[in-house]
C-alpha positions in Angstrom: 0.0 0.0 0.0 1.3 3.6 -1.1 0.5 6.0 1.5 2.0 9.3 0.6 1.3 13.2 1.3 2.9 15.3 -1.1 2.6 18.9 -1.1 3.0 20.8 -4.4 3.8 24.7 -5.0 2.3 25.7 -8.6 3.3 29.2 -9.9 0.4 30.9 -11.6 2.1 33.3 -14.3 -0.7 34.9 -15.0 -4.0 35.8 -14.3 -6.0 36.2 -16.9 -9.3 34.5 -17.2 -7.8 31.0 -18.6 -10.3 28.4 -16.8 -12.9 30.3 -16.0 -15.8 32.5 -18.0 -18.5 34.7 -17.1 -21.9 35.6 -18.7 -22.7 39.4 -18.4 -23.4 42.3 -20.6 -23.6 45.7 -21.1 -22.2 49.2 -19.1 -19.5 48.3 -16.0 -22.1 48.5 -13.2 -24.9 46.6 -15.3 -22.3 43.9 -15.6 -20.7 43.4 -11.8 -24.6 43.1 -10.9 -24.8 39.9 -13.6 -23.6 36.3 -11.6 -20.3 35.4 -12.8 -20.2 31.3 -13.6 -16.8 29.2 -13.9 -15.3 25.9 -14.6 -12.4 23.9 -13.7 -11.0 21.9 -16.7 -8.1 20.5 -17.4 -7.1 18.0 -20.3 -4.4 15.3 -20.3 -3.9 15.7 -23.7 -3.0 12.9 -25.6 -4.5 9.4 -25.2 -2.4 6.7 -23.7 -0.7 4.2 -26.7 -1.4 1.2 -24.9 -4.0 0.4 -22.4 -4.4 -2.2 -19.7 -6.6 -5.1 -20.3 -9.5 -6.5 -17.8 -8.7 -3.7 -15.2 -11.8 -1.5 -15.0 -11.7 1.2 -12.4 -15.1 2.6 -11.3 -15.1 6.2 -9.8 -17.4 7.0 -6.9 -18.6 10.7 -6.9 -15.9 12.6 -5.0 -16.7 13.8 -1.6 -16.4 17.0 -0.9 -16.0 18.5 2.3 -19.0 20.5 3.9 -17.9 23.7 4.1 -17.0 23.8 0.7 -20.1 22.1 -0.7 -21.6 25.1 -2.5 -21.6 26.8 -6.0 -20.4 29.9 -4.7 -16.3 30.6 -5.1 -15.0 30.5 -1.5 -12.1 32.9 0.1 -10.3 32.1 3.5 -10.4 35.6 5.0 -9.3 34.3 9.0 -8.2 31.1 10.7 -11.8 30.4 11.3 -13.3 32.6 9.0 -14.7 31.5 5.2 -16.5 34.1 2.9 -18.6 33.0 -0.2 -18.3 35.4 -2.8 -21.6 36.4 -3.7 -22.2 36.3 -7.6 -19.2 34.1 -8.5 -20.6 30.6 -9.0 -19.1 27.7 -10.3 -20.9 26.4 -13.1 -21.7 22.9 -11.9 -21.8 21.0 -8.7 -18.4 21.1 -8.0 -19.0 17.5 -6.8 -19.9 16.5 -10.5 -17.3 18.8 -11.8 -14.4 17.0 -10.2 -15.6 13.4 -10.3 -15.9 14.5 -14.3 -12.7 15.6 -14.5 -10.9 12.7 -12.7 -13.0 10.4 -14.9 -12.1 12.4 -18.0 -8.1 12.2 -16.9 -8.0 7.9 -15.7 -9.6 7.2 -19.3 -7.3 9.0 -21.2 -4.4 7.2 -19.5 -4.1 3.6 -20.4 -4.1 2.3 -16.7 -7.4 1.2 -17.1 -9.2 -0.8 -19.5 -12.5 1.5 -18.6 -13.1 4.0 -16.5 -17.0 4.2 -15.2 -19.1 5.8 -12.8 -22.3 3.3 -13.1 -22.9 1.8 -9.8 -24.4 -1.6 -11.3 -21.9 -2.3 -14.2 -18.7 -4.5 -12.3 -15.7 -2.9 -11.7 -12.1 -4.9 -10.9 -11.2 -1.8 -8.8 -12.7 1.1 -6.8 -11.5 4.6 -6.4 -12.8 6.7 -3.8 -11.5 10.4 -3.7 -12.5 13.6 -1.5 -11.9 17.6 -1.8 -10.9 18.5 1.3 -9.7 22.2 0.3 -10.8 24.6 -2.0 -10.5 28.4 -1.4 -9.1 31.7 -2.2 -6.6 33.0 0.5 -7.2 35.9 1.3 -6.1 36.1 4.8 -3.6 39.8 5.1 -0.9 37.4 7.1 -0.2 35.3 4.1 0.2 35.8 0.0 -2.5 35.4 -2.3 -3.3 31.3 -2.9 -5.6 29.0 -4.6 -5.6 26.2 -2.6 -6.4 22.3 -3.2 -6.8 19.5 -1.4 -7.0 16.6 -2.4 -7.2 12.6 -0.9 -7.6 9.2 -2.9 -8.6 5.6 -2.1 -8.3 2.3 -4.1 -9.9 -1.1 -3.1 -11.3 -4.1 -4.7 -14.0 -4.2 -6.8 -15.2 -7.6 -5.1 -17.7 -7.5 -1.8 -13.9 -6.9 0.4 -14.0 -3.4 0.1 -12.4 -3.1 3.5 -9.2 -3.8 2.0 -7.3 -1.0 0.9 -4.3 -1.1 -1.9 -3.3 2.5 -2.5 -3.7 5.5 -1.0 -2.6 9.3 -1.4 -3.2 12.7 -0.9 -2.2 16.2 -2.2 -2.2 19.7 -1.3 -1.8 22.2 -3.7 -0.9 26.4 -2.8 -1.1 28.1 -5.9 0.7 31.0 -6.1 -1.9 33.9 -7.8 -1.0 38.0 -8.2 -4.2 38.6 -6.4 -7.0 36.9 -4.5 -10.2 37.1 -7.0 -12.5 34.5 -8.3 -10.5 34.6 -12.2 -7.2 34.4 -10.1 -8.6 31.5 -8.2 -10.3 29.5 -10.4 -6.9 29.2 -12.5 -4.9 28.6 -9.7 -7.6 25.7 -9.2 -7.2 24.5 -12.4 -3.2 24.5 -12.1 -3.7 22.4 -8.8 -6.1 20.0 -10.6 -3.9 19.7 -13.5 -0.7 18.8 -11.1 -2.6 16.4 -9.0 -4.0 14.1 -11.5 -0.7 14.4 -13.3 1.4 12.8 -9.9 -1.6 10.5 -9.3 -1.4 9.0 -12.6 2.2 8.5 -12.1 1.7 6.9 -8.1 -1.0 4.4 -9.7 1.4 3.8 -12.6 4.4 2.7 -10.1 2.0 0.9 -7.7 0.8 -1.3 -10.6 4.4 -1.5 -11.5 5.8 -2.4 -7.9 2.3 -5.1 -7.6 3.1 -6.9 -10.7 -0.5 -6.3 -12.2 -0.6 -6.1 -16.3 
């Protein structure tokens, strides 16, 4: 079992709207008053050569933690202290849009013969997966940050799901000029891009180290 916590530092160089959109028209003040909506969504790129065979992984939808379970773009503004940012939304759930994009990343990278989300269709293995961390820092003590958290769990597909065969987590400060939704919503979508990039490799060498084709 891998069980590692590895803490990334992403450089945002800049902070343009790459990530993210809005919907809104018109004169300055007509538009502030329009809701802003963004995405996170990042692309592997190229499809995998080769691919596993008879290794399907099925996804569960990704936890994410309470406090964070909402549309709105948060900002850390205290130790204790969370702000949603009124009129900056993210598009979807962001429970659909990460168990998407995780999907979206596995599939593309040969590990796995399929990668599914279906409940009822069998699955060799099982990957759970929870946010834990997604703001905006904007506290006045510390430089502006998009910040993602990340955890990960493989078991069976069979009834012993008690069994656990990898594990991992990540924790990503990206570095942004200022603390705004745009500037955060890349910085997310930096952090996203880096995690799924070291998890592919971690499930690559675990496979490797267990001897699995």
């Amino acid at each position: 079992m891998i069980h590692r916590w590895q803490r990334v530092l992403v450089f945002v160089l800049f902070s343009l709207l790459t990530g993210c959109f809005g919907f809104g028209g018109g004169d300055k003040e007509a538009d502030d008053m329009q809701p802003r909506f963004y995405i996170v969504d990042v692309d592997r790129g190229n499809v995998a050569a080769q691919f596993a065979q008879n290794r399907v992984l099925r996804i569960k939808p990704i936890r994410i933690a309470p406090h964070y379970r909402t549309e709105n773009i948060v900002f850390r503004i205290g130790d204790n202290e969370y702000q949603p940012q009124a009129g900056h939304l993210l598009l979807t759930d962001p429970q659909v849009m990460f168990t998407s994009q995780l999907q979206r990343w596995l599939s593309k990278s040969g590990l796995f013969s399929d990668v599914i989300t279906d409940d009822s269709q069998p699955a060799d293995l099982v990957l759970e997966a929870a946010v834990t961390k997604l703001y905006g820092d904007e506290r006045a003590e510390y430089p502006p940050q998009a910040v993602l958290e990340m955890q990960f769990f493989m078991s069976p597909g069979d009834a012993d799901r008690s069994k656990m065969l990898f594990q991992t987590g990540f924790r990503v400060d990206a570095s942004i000029d200022e603390t705004t939704p745009q500037t955060v919503v890349t910085g997310w979508q930096n952090a996203l891009e880096e995690i799924l990039a070291t998890l592919e490799q971690d499930l690559s060498d675990y496979f490797d180290k267990a001897g699995t084709p």
